[in-house]
Backbone as XML, in Angstrom:
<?xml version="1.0"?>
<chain id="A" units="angstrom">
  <residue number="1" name="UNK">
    <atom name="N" x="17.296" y="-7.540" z="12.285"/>
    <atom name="CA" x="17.781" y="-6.662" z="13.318"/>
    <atom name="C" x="18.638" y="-5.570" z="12.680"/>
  </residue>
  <residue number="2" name="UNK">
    <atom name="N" x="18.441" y="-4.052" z="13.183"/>
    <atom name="CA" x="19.369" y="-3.462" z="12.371"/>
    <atom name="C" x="20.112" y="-2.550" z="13.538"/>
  </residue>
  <residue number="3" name="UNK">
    <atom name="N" x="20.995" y="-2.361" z="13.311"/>
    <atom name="CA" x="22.051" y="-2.187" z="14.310"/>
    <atom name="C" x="22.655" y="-0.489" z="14.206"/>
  </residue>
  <residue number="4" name="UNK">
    <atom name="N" x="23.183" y="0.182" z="14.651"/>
    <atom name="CA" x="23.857" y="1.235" z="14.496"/>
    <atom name="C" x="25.406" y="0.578" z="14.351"/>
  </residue>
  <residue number="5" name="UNK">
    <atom name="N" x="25.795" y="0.796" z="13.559"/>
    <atom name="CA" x="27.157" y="0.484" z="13.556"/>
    <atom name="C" x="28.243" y="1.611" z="13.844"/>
  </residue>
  <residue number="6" name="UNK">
    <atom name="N" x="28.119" y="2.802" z="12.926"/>
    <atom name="CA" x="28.826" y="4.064" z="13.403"/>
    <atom name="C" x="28.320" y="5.098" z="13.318"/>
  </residue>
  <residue number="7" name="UNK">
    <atom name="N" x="28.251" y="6.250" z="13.389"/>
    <atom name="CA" x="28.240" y="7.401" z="12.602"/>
    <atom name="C" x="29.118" y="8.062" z="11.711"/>
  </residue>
  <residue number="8" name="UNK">
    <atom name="N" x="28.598" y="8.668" z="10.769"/>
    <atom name="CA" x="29.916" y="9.287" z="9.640"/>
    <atom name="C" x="29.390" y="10.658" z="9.257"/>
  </residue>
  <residue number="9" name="UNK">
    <atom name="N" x="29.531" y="11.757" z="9.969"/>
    <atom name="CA" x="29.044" y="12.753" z="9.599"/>
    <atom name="C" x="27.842" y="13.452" z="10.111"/>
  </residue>
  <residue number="10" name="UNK">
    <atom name="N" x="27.015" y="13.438" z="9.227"/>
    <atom name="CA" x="25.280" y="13.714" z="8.980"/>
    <atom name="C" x="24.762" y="12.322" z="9.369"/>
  </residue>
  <residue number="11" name="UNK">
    <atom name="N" x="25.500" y="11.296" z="8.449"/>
    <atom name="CA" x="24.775" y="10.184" z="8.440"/>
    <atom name="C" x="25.432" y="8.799" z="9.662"/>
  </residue>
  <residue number="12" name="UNK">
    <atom name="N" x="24.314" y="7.980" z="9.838"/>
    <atom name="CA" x="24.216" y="6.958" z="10.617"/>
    <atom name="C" x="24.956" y="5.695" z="9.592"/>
  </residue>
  <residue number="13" name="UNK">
    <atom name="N" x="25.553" y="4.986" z="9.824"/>
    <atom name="CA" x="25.718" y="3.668" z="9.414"/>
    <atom name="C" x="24.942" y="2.128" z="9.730"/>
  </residue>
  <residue number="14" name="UNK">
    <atom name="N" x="24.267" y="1.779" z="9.346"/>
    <atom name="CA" x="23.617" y="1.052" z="9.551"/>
    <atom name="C" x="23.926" y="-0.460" z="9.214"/>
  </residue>
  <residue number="15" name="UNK">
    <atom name="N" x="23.814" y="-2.025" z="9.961"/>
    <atom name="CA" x="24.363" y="-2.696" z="9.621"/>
    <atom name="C" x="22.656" y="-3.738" z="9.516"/>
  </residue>
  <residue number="16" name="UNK">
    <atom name="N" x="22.583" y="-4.400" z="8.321"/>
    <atom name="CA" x="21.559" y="-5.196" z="8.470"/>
    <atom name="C" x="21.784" y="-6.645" z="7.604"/>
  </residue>
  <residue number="17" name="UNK">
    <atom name="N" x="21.860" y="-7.944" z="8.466"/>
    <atom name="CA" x="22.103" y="-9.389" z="7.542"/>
    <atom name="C" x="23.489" y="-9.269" z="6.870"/>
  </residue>
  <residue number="18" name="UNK">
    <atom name="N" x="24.443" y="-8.726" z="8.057"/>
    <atom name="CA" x="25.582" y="-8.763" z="7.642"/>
    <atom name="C" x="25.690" y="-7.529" z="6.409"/>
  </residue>
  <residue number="19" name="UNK">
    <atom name="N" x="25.335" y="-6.198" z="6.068"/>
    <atom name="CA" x="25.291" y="-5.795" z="4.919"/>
    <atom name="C" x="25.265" y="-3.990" z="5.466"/>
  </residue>
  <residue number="20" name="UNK">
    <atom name="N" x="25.806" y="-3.078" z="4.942"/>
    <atom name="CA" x="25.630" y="-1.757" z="4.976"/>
    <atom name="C" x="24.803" y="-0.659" z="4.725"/>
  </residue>
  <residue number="21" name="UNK">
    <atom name="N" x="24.420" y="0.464" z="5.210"/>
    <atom name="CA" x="23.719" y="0.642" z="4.321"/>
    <atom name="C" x="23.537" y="2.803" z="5.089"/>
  </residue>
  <residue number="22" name="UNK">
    <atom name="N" x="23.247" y="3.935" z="4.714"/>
    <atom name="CA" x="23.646" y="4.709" z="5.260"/>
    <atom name="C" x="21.837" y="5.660" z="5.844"/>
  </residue>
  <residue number="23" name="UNK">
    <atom name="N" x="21.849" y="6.029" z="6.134"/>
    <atom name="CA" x="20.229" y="6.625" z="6.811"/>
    <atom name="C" x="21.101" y="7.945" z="7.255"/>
  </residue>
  <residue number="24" name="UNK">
    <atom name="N" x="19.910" y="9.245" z="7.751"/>
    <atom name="CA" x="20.351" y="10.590" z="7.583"/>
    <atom name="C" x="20.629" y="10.812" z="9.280"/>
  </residue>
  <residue number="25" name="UNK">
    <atom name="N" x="21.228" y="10.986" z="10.150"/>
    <atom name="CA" x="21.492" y="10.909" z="11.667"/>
    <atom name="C" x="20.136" y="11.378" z="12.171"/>
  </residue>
  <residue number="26" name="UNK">
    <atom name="N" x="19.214" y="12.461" z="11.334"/>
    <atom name="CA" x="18.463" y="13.167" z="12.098"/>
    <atom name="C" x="16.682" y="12.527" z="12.099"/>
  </residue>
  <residue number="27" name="UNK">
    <atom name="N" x="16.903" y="11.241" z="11.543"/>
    <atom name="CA" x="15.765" y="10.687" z="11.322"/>
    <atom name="C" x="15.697" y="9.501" z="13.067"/>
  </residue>
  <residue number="28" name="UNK">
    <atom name="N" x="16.871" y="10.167" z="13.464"/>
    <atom name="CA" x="16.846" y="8.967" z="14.466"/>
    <atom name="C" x="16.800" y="9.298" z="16.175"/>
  </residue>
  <residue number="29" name="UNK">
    <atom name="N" x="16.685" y="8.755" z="17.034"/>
    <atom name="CA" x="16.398" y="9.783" z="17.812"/>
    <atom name="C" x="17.330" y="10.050" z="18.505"/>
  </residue>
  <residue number="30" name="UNK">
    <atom name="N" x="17.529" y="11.223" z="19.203"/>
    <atom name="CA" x="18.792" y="12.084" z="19.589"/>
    <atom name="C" x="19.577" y="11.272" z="20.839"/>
  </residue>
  <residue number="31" name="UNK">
    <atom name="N" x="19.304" y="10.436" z="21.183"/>
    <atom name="CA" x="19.915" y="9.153" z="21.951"/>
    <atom name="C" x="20.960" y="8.430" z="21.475"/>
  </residue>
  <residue number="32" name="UNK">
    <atom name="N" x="20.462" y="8.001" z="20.497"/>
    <atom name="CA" x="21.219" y="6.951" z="19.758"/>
    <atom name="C" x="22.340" y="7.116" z="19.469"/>
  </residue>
  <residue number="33" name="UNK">
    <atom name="N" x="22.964" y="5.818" z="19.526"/>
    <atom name="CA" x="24.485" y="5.539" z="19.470"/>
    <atom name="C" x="24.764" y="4.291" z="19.331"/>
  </residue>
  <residue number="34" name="UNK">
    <atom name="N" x="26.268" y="4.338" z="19.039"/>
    <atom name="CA" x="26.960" y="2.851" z="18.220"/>
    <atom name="C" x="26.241" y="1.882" z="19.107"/>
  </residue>
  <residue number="35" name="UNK">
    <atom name="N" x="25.993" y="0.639" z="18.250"/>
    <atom name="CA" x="25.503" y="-0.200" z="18.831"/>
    <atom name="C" x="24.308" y="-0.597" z="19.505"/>
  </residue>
  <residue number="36" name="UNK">
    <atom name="N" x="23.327" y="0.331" z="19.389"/>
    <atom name="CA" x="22.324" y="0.452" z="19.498"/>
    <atom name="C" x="21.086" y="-0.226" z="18.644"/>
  </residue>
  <residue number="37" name="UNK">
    <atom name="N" x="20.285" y="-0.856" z="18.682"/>
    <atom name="CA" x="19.436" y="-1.726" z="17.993"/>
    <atom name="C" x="18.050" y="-0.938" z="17.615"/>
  </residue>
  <residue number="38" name="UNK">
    <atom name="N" x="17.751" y="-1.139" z="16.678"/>
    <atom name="CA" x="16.894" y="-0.081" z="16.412"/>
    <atom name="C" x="15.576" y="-0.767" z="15.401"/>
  </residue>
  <residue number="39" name="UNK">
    <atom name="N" x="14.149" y="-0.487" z="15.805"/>
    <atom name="CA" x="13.454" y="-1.065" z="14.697"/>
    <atom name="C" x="12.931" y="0.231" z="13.842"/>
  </residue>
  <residue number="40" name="UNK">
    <atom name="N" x="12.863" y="-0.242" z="12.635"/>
    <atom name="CA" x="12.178" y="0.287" z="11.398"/>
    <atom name="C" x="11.266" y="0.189" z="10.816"/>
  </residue>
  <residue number="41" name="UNK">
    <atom name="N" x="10.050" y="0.959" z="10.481"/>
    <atom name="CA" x="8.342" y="0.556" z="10.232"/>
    <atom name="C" x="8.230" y="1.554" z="8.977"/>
  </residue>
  <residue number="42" name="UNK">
    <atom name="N" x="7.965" y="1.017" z="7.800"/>
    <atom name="CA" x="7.767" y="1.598" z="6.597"/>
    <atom name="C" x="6.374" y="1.713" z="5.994"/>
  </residue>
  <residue number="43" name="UNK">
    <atom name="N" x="6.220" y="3.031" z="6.255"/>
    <atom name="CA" x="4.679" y="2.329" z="5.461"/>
    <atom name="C" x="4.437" y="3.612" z="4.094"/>
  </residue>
  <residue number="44" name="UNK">
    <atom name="N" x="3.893" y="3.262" z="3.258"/>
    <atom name="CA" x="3.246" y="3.431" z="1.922"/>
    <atom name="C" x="2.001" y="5.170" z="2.286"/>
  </residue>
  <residue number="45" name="UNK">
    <atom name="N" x="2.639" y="5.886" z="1.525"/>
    <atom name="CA" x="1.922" y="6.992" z="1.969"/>
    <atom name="C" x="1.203" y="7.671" z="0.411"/>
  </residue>
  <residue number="46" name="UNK">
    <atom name="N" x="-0.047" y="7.328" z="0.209"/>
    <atom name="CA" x="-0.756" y="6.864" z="-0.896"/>
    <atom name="C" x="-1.207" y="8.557" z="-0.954"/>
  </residue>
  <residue number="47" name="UNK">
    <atom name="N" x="-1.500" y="9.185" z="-0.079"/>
    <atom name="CA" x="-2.121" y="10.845" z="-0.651"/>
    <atom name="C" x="-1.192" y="11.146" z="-1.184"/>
  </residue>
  <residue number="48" name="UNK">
    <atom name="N" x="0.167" y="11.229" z="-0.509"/>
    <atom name="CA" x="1.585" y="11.677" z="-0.993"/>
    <atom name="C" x="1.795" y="11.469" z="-2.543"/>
  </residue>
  <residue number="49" name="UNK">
    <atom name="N" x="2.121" y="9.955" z="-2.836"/>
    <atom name="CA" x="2.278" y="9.681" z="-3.991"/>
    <atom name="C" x="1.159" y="10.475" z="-4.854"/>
  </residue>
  <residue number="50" name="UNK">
    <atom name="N" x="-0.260" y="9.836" z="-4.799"/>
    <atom name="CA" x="-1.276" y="10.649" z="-5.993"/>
    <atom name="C" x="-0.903" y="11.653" z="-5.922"/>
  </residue>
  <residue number="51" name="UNK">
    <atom name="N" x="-0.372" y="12.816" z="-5.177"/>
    <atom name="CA" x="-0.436" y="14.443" z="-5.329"/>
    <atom name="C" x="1.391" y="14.621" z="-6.078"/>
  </residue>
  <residue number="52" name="UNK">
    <atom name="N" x="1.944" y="13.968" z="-5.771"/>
    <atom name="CA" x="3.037" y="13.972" z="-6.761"/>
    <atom name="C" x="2.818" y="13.331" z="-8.202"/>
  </residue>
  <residue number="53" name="UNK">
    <atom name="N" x="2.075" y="12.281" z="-8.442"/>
    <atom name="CA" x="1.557" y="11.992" z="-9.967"/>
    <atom name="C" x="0.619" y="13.367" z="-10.659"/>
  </residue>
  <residue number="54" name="UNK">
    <atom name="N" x="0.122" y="14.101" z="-9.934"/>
    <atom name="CA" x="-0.831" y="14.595" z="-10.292"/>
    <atom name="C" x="-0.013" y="15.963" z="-10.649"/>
  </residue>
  <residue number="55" name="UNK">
    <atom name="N" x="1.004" y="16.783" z="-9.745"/>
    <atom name="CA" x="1.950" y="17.655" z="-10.141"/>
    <atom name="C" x="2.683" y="17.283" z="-11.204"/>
  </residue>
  <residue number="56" name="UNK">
    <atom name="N" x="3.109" y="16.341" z="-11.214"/>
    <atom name="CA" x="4.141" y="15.650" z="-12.733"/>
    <atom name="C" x="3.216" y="15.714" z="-13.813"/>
  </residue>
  <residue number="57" name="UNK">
    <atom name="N" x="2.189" y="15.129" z="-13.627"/>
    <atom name="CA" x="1.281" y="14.897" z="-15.047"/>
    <atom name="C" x="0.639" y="16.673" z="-15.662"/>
  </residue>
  <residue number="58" name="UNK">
    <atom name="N" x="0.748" y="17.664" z="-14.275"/>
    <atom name="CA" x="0.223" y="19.010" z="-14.978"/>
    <atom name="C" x="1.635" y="19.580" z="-15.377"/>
  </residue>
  <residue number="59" name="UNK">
    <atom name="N" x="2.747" y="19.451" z="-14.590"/>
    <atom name="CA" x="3.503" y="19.873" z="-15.460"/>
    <atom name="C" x="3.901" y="19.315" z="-16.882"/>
  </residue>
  <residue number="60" name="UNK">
    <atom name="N" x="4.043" y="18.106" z="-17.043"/>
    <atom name="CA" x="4.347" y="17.721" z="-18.492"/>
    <atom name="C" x="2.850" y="17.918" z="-19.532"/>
  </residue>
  <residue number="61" name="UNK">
    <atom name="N" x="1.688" y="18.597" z="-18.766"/>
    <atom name="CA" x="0.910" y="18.635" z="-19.532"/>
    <atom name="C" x="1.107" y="20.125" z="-20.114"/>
  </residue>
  <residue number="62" name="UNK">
    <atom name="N" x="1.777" y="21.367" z="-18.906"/>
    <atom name="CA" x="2.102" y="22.763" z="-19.726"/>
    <atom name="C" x="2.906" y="22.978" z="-20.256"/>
  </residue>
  <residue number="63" name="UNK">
    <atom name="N" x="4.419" y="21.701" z="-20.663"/>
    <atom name="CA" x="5.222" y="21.398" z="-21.113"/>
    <atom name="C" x="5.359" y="21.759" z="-22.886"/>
  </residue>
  <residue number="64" name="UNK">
    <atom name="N" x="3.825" y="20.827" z="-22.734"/>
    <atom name="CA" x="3.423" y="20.895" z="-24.467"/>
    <atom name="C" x="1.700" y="21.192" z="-24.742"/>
  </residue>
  <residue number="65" name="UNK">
    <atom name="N" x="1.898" y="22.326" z="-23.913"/>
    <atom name="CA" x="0.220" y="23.197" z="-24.205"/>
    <atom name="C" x="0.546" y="24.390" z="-25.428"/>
  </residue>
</chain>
């Protein structure tokens, strides 16, 4: 369960298994407030990654052309 605990700023405070942790206010939706329960769904964004390996690998390849 992850909880809103406060806000500090920009950022949200987040409380999860007894533990802290900080997220950006604007990722959340414009409702939200202390105490509020909130779920979180992460998922793996695989075009993303390859097209960032693929920028890194041409730049360190004109690095030493």
């Amino acid at each position: 369960m992850f909880i809103i605990d406060r806000f500090e700023g920009d950022w949200a405070v987040i409380e999860y298994n007894g533990k802290t942790f900080n997220i950006p206010q604007e990722i959340l939706p414009s409702t939200a407030k202390e105490g509020d329960v909130i779920n979180l769904s992460l998922t793996m964004d695989k075009e993303a990654t390859e097209a960032r390996k693929k920028k890194a690998k041409s730049l360190f390849e004109d690095m030493f052309e």
